[in-house]
Each structure stands twice: as structure tokens, then as C-alpha cells.
C-alpha positions in Angstrom: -56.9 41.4 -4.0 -56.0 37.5 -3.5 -53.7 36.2 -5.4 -53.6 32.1 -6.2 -49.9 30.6 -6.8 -50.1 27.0 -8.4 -46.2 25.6 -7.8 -45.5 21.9 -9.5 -44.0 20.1 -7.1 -42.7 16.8 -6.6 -44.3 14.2 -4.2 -44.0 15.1 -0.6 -41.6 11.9 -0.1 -39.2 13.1 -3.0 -39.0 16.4 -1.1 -38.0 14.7 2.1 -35.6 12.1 0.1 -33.9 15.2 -1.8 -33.4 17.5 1.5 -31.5 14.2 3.7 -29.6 14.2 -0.1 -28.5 17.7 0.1 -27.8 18.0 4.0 -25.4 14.3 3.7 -23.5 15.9 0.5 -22.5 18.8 2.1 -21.3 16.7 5.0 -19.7 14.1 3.2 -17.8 17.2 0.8 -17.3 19.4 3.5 -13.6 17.6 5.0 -10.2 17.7 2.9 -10.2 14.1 1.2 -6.8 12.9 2.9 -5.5 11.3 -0.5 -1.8 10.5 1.1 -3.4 7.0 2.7 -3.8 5.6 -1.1 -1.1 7.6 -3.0 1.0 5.0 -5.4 4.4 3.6 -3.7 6.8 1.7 -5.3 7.9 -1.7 -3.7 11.6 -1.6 -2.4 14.3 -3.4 -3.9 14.4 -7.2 -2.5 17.0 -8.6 -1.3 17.8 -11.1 -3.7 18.1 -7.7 -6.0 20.2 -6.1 -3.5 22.8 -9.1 -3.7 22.7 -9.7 -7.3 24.1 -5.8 -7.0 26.3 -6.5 -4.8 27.8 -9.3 -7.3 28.2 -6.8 -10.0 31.7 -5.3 -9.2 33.0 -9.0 -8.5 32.1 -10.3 -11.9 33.2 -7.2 -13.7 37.0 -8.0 -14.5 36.7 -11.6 -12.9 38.7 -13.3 -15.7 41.2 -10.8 -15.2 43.5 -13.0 -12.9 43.1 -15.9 -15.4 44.3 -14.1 -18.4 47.4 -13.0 -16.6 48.2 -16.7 -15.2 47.9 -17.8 -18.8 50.2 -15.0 -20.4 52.2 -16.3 -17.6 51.9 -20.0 -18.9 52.3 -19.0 -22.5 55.9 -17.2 -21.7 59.3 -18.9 -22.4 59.8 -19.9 -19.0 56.3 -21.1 -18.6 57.1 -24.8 -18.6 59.1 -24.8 -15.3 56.3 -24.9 -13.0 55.5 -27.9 -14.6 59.1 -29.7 -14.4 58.8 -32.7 -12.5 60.7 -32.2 -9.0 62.4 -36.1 -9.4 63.3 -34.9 -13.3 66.9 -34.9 -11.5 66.5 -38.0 -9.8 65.9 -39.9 -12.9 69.0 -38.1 -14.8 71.0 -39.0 -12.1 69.8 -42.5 -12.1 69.6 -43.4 -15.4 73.3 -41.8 -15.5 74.6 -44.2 -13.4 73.2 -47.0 -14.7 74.4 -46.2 -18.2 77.7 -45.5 -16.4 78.1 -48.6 -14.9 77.2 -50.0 -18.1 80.1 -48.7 -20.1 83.1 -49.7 -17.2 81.7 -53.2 -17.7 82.6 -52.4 -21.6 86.1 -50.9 -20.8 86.7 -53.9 -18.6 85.6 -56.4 -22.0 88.0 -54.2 -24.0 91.0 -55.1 -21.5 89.6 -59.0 -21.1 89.6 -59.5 -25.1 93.3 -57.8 -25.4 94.6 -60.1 -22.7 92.9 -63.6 -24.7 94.3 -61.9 -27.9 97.6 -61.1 -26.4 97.1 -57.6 -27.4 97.0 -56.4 -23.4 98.8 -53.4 -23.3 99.6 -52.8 -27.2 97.9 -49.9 -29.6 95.2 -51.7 -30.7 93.9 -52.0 -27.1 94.4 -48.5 -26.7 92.6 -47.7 -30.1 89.8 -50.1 -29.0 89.1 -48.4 -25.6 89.9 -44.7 -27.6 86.8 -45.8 -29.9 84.8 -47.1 -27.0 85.1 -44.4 -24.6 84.1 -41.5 -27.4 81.1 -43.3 -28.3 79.8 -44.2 -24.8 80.3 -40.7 -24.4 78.3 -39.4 -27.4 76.2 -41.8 -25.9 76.1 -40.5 -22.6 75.8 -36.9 -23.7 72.6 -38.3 -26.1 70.7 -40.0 -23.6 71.5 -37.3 -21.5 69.7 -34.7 -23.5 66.8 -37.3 -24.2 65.9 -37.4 -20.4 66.1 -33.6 -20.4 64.3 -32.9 -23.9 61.7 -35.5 -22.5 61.2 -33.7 -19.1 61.3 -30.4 -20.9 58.9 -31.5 -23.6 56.2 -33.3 -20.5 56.6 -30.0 -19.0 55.8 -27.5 -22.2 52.7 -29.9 -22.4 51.2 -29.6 -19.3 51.8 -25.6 -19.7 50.0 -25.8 -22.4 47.1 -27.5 -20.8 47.5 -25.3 -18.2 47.3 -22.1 -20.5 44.0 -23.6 -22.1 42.9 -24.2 -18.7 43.2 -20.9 -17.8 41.8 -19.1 -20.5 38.7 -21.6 -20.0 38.4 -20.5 -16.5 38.8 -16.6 -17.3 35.4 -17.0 -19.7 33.8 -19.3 -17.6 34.2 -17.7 -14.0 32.0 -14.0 -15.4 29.7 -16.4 -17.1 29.0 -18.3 -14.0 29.2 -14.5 -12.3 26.3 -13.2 -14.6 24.2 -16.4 -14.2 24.1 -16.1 -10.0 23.4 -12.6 -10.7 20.9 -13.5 -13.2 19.3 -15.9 -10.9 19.4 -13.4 -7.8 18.0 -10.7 -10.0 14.9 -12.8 -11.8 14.3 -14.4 -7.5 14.4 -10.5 -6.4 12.3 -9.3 -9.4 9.5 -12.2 -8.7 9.6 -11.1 -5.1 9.8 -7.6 -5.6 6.4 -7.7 -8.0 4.7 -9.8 -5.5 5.6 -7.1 -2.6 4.2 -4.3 -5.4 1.0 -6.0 -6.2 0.2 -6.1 -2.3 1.0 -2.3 -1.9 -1.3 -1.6 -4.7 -4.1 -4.2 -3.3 -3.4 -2.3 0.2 -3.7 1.4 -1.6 -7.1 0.0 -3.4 -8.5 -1.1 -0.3 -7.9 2.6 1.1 -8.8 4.3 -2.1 -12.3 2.1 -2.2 -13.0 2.8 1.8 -12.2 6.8 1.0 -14.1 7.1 -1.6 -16.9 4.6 -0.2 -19.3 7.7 0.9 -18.6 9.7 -2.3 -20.1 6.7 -4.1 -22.5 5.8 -2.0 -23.9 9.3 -2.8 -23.6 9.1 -6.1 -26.0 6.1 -6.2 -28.2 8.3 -4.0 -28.3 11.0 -6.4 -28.8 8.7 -9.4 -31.9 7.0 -7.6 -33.5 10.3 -6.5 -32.5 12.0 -10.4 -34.7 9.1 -11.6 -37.3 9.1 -9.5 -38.1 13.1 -9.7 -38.2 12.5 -13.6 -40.6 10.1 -12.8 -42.9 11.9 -10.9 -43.7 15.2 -12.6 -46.5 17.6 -11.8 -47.6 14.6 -9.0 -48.5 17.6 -6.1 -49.7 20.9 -6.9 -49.8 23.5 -4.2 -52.2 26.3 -4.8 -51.1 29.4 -2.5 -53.8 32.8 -1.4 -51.4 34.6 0.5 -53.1 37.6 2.7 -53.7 41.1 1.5 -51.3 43.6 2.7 -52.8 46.9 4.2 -52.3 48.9 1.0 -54.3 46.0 -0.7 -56.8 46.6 1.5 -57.1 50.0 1.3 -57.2 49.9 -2.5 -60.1 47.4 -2.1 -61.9 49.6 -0.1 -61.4 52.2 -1.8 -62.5 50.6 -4.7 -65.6 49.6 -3.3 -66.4 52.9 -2.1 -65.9 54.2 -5.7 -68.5 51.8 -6.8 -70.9 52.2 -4.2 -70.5 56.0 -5.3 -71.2 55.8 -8.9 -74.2 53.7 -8.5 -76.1 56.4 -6.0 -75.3 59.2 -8.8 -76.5 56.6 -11.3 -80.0 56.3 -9.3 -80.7 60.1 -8.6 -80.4 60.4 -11.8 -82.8 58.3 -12.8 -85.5 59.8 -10.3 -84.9 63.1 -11.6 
């Protein structure tokens, strides 16, 4: 007995279209995707950064020598750095000008005594007593002028100096940190600029890999569409061959028939 098979299918091109679909996917899939071409990287440290680091251990403690040169400064014998080297030199001239200046008064003393005709008698001798004490308070005064004046120039300047130093001791890390700063924000700017290039560079890869897979996927969409779009467009009717047992059946069938019919008529003649 023939038996007729009606199959929906879609239009003879769509067949053709799907089976170059399949037989590219399983190409495309079959190979391990090598993803270690567009893994992420991080961009190295510049060097800019690298010597900004480098700067680090110098700044850290940097005022330290400062501080200690103005403890140094600040301490009782501070001031004699600061004495002038000709303080002597003045002392020892001003001395002897004062000096010279009190024998000319000794020598008035002993001219007045002789006009007076006191030369020799007590009241010269109590006139150059008087004379020589005071010109020697006033010796020993100017004396210790010249020396408080040096000393007091020289406590001064160590002063200055101290204030200078402690300037210096918070100016030399701030000037540390700001070259490091300035290193670090150079390195960082360069450092971002080398990272967006290895990311460009691993999207390039990533895009080329992956280039096929989407390519596919396009594919696929198109031919999804297109076999929605096209139902029921070819319908194969198939009358596939009986097998021997069919036949024999069918025979045997027809036999049967043939049979009954010839009882059927002698019947009908009897």
C-alpha cells in the first residue's frame, strides 16, 4: 500500500543558506579561542613615577639636618660663629687710640702743675691719682662696650641664622613633596596614556578574534528571519515503494477478493 508523506519545508534556497550556516559554525567553534592575545594588562610604572619614588626616602627626614644646625644656633655658644674675625682688631685699635689719649692727659696734668708751681707737690699727685682711675674706669667701660657690641652683632645674626634654619628645615620637604608631586602627576599622565593604548591594542585583538563569531551571528539572525518568513513556501509529497511484505499482503488481498466474488456468483446461478 503507498503511502504519501507531505513535509513543510522551507524554500529550496533557505535549505542551501542554512546547511553553508551549519557546516561554517562548526568550523568557526571547532578551535580553542586563544583569549591570552586580548587578556587585560596593566601599564608599567613610568619613569617619571619611578623617580618621584626614588625621591621619597630623600624627603623623608630632609629637615632633619636644619633642626639640628638651629638647636645648634639656639645654644649658649651659638653666637661665636658669628663673632667677627677683626672684633680683636678693633679692641686693640680703639685701645690704643684711647690710650694715647689719656698720656696726652697725664702729660696736661704735669704741664698745669709746672704753670701753677705745684710740679712735684700732692696736689699734682692727687690730680694724676683722680685722672688715671677714671681713664681707667674708662678704659675698662669702653672696653666692655666694644665686646658687648660684638657679642650683641653676633647673638643677632645667630638669631637670624636660627630662623633661617628652621625656614629651611620646613621649606627643603615642601620643595621635596612638590618635585615628587610634579614627577608623580608627569608619570601618572604618561602612565594613563601608555594604558589606554594597551587597552586600544587588546580591543583591536578582541574585535579581530571575535570577528568570525559575529559575523555568524549576523548570519544566523538573517537566516532566523528569513525562515519565519517563509513558512509552508515548498511542500514535498513523498510515495515511497512497497516493501515485499506489502506486496504480498496486496496480493493476497486481492486474491481474497477475487475469491469471495466467484462464491458470491455460483451462488447466484444456483
Amino acid at each position: 500500500m503507498a503511502v504519501t508523506q507531505t513535509q513543510q519545508l522551507p524554500a529550496p534556497f533557505l535549505q542551501d543558506i542554512s546547511k553553508d550556516y551549519a557546516k561554517r559554525l562548526g568550523q568557526v567553534t571547532a578551535p580553542a579561542l586563544d583569549t591570552s592575545q586580548f587578556a587585560p594588562t596593566a601599564a608599567p610604572q613610568d619613569p617619571y613615577q619611578q623617580t618621584a619614588y626614588g625621591r621619597v626616602p630623600g624627603g623623608i627626614g630632609a629637615y632633619e639636618p636644619y633642626i639640628t644646625q638651629a638647636g645648634a644656633l639656639a645654644g649658649p655658644t651659638g653666637y661665636q660663629s658669628y663673632m667677627s674675625p677683626y672684633q680683636q682688631d678693633i679692641i686693640d685699635t680703639t685701645m690704643a687710640d684711647f690710650d694715647k689719649q689719656a698720656s696726652q692727659g697725664i702729660l696736661g696734668i704735669g704741664q698745669m702743675a709746672a704753670q701753677t708751681g705745684n710740679l712735684g707737690g700732692g696736689r699734682e699727685g692727687v690730680m694724676r691719682s683722680e685722672y688715671q682711675s677714671q681713664s681707667d674706669l674708662n678704659r675698662a667701660q669702653l672696653l666692655a662696650q666694644l665686646r658687648q657690641q660684638g657679642f650683641g652683632q653676633a647673638q643677632q645674626l645667630a638669631q637670624q641664622g636660627f630662623g633661617q634654619q628652621m625656614q629651611l628645615g620646613q621649606m627643603v620637604p615642601q620643595l621635596y613633596g612638590q618635585d615628587t608631586a610634579a614627577y608623580g602627576t608627569m608619570g601618572a599622565a604618561q602612565q594613563a596614556q601608555a594604558q589606554a593604548q594597551a587597552d586600544a591594542e587588546r580591543e583591536a585583538a578582541r574585535m579581530e578574534a571575535y570577528e568570525p563569531y559575529e559575523r555568524l551571528g549576523y548570519l544566523g539572525t538573517g537566516i532566523t528571519g528569513m525562515l519565519g518568513g517563509y513558512p509552508g513556501q515548498y511542500q514535498s509529497q513523498i510515495t515511497p515503494n512497497p516493501t515485499p511484505l506489502q506486496s504480498a499482503l496486496g496480493i493476497g488481498t486481492g486474491l481474497a477478493g477475487m475469491y469471495g466474488a466467484y462464491q458470491d456468483f455460483r451462488k447466484n446461478i444456483t
